[in-house]
C-alpha positions as CSV (number, residue, x, y, z in Angstrom):
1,X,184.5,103.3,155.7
2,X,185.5,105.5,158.9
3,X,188.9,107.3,158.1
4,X,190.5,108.8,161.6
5,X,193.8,110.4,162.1
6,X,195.3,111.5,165.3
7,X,198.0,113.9,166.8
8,X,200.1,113.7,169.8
9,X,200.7,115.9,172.6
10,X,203.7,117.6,170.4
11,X,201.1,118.3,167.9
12,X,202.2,116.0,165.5
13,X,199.6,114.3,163.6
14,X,199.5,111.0,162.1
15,X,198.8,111.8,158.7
16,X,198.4,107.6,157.1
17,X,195.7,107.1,159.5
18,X,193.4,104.6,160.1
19,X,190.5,103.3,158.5
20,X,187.5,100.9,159.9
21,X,185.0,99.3,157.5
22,X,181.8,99.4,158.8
23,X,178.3,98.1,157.2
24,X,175.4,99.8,157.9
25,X,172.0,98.5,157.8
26,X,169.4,101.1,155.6
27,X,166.4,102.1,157.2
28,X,163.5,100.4,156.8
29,X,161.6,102.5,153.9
30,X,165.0,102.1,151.8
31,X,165.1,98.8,152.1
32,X,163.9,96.1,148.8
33,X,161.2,94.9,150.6
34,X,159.6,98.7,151.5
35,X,160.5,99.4,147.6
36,X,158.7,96.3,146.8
37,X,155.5,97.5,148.8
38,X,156.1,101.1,147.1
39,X,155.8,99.3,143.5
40,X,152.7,97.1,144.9
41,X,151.0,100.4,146.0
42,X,151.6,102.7,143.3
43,X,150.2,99.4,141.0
44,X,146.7,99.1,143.3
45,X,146.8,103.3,143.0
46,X,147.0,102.8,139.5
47,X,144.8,100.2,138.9
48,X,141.9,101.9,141.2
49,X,142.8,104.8,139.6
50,X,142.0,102.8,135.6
51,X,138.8,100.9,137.6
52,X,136.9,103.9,139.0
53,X,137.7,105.5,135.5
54,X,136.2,103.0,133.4
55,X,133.4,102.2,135.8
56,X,132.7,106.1,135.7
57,X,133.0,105.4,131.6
58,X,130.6,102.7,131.7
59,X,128.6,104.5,134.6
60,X,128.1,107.7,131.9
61,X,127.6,104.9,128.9
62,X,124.8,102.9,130.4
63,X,123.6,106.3,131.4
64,X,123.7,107.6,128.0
65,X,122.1,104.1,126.7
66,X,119.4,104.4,128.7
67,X,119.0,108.2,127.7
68,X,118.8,107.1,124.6
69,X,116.1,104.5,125.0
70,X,113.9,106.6,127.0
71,X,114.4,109.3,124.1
72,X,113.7,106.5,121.3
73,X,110.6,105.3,123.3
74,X,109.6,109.3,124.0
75,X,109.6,109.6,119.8
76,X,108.3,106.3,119.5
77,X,105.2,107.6,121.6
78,X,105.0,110.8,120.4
79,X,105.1,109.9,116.2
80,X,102.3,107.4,117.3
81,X,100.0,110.0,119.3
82,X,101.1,112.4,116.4
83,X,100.2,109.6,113.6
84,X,96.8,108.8,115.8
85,X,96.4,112.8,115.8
86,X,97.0,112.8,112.2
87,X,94.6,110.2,111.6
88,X,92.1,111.4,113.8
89,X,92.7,115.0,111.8
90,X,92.3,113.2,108.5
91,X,88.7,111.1,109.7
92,X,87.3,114.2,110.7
93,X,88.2,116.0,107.6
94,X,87.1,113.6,105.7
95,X,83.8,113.5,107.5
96,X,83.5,117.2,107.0
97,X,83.7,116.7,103.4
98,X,82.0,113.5,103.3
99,X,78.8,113.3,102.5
100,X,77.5,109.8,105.5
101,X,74.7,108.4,103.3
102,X,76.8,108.2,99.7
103,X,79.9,108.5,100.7
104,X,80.4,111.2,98.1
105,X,81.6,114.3,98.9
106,X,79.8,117.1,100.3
107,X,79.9,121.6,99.3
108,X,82.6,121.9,101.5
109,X,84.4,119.3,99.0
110,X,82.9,121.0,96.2
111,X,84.6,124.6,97.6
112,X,88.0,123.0,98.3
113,X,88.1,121.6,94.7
114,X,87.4,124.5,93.1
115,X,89.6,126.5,95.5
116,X,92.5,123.7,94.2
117,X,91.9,124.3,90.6
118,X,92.1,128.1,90.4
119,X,95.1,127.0,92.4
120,X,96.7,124.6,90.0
121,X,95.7,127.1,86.8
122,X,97.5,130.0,88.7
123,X,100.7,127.9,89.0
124,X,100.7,126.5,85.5
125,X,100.3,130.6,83.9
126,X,99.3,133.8,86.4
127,X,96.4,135.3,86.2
128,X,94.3,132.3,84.2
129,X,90.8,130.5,85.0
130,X,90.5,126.4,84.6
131,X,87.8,125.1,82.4
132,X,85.1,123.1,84.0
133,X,81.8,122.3,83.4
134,X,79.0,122.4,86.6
135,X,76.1,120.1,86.6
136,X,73.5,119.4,89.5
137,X,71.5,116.4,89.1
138,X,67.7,116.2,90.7
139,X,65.8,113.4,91.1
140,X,62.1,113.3,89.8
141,X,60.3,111.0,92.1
142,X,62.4,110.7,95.1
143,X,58.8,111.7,97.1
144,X,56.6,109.2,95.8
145,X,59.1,106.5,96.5
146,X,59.6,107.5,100.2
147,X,55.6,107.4,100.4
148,X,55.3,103.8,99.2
149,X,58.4,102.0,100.3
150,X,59.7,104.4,103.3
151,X,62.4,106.5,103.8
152,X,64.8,103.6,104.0
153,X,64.1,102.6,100.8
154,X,64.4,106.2,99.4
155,X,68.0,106.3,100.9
156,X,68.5,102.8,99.1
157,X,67.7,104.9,96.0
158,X,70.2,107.9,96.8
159,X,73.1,105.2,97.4
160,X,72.2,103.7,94.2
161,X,72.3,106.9,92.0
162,X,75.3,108.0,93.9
163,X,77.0,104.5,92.1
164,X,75.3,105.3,88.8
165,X,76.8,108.8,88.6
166,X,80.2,107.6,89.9
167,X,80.1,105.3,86.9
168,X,78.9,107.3,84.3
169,X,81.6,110.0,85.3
170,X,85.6,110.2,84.4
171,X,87.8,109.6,86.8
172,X,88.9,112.9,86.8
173,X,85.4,114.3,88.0
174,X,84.0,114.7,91.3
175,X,80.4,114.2,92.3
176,X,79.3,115.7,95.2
177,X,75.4,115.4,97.0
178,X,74.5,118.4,96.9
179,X,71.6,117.9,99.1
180,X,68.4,115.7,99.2
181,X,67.9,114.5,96.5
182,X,70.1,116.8,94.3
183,X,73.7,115.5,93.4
184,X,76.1,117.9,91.4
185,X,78.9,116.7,89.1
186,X,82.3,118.9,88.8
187,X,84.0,117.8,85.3
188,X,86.8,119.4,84.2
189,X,87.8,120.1,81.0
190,X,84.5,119.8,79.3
191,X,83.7,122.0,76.3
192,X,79.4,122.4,76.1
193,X,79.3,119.7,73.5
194,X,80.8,117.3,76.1
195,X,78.9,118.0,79.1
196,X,75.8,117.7,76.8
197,X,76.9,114.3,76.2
198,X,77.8,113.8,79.5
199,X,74.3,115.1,80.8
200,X,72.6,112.4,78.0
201,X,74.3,109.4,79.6
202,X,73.5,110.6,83.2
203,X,69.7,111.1,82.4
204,X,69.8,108.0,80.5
205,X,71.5,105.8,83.1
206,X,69.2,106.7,85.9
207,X,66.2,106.9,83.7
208,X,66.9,102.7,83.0
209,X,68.0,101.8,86.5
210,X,65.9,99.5,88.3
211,X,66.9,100.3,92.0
212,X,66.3,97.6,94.6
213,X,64.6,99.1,98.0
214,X,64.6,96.2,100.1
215,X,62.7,93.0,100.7
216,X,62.7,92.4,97.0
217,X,60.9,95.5,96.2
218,X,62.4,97.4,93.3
219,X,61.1,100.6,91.6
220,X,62.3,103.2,88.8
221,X,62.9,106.9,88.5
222,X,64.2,109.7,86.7
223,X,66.3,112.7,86.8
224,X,66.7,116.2,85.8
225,X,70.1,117.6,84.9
226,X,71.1,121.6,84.5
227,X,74.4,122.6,83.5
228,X,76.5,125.6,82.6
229,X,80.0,125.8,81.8
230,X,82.8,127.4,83.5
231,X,83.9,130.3,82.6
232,X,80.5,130.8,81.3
233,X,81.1,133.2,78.8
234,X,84.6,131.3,77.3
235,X,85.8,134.2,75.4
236,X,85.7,136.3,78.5
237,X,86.8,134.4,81.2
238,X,87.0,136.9,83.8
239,X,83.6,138.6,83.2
240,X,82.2,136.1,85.9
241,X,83.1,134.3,89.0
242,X,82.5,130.1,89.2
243,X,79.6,131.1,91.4
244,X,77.6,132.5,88.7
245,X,77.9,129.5,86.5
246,X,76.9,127.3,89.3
247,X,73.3,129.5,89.8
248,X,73.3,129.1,86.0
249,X,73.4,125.6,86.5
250,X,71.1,125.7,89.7
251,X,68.7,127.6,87.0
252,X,69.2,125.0,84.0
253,X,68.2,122.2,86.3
254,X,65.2,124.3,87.0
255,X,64.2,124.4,83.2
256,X,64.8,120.6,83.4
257,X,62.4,120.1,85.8
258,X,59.4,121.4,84.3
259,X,60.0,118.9,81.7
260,X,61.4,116.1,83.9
261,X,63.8,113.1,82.6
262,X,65.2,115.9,80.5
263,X,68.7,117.4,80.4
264,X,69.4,122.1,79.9
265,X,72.5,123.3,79.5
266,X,74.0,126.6,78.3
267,X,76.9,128.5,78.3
268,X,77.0,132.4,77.5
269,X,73.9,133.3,75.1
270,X,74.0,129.3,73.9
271,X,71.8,127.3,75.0
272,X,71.0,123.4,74.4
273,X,68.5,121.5,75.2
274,X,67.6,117.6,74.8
275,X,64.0,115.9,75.8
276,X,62.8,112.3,76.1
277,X,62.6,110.3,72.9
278,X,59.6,108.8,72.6
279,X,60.1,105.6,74.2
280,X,61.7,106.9,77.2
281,X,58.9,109.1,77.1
282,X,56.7,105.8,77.1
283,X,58.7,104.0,79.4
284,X,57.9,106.3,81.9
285,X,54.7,107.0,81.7
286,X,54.4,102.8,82.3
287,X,56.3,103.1,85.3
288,X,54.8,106.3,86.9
């Protein structure tokens, strides 16, 4: 609305006035349309805005996804070189300690019991010893059969007495080849009296093997055994070291062998000894 009022020459003004409706067009950017293109624009803004945020989202999640996989495959790989490690580890420990031909173990096993026991006694009350019993086991005619047969056949042999002692034993001893033809049995918890029964049934056993060498060839021996006792004085069982009793043993198998399929053992000033009973005694002598 345009409101005018006028005065005359007299400078008397009109004061009712006039007034003239007018309608005026608004400019383009205030018009519906331009509002309408405002609304459609800020929408695309927004909606670019919500697309390059959840593209950047699934951008950082596939990202992270794949992180993920190459860090699951990366300890995938690496527990499997570490397992392949581990079991490569564990074979050549066990070859250290095994002896090839028997498949018993060897005096680095012998060591790492013994070191486990003194271990295990420790723990259970400071300052005490375990009880074991050391025998070494010699065959008598290992030679003679290596002559006639061949050293094949005399490896047949050790195989075969290695099973024989591994029988005869507990389950809680260990046998171990000592070397050649000398095999040495770890028995814990064994008083005298029972490694002397013990060192019967392994002279015994061997004594009435019949041990197949090969191409149906079979042949007999014997064996010596020396033991001692560990600690080998009992009522003073830090007077000595397990070593001692093991040269003891080493000398008690000596003994044995001037005798032959025969069985010395001792412990402190005690000493026992058994010798062939007649028929083995005979039985040998038929087989020699």
């Amino acid at each position: 609305v345009l409101r005018v009022k006028a005065a005359n020459s007299d400078g008397v003004w009109n004061e009712a006035g006039i007034s003239v409706a007018l309608a005026v067009e608004p400019p383009p950017w205030r018009t519906w349309w331009a509002n309408l293109l405002y609304a459609v624009g800020m929408a695309l803004l927004l909606g670019a805005v919500w697309f390059l945020q959840q593209r950047r989202i699934l951008r950082e999640a596939t990202y992270k996804h794949r992180l993920e996989l190459e860090v699951e495959e990366r300890t995938a790989e690496l527990n499997l070189r570490n397992g392949q490690l581990q079991d490569a580890n564990r074979q050549l420990r066990d070859a250290s300690i095994t002896d090839p031909l028997t498949g018993l173990g060897n005096r680095r096993a012998l060591y790492e019991v013994v070191g486990r026991l003194h271990a295990e006694a420790r723990e259970a009350a400071p300052g005490s010893q375990p009880r074991f019993a050391l025998m070494m086991v010699d065959l008598d005619r290992l030679k003679p059969i290596n002559d006639q047969f061949g050293h094949e056949a005399g490896d047949r042999v050790l195989v075969q007495v290695a099973e024989v002692l591994r029988n005869v034993s507990r389950s809680t001893d260990h046998v171990v080849r000592w070397g050649g033809d000398e095999f040495l049995l770890l028995c814990r918890d064994l008083d005298i009296t029972a490694a002397a029964e013990l060192a019967e049934r392994v002279r015994s056993s061997v004594s009435k093997q019949i041990f197949r060498v090969g191409e149906g060839a079979a042949t007999r021996t014997s064996c010596s055994v020396g033991f001692a006792v560990f600690p080998f004085v009992p009522e003073v069982p830090d007077r000595s070291g397990w070593e001692e009793s093991l040269a003891m043993a080493d000398a008690a198998l000596y003994q044995a062998k001037r005798l032959r399929n025969a069985w010395v053992g001792w412990r402190g000033t005690s000493r026992i000894r058994a010798l062939d009973s007649l028929a083995d005694a005979v039985e040998r002598d038929a087989t020699a």
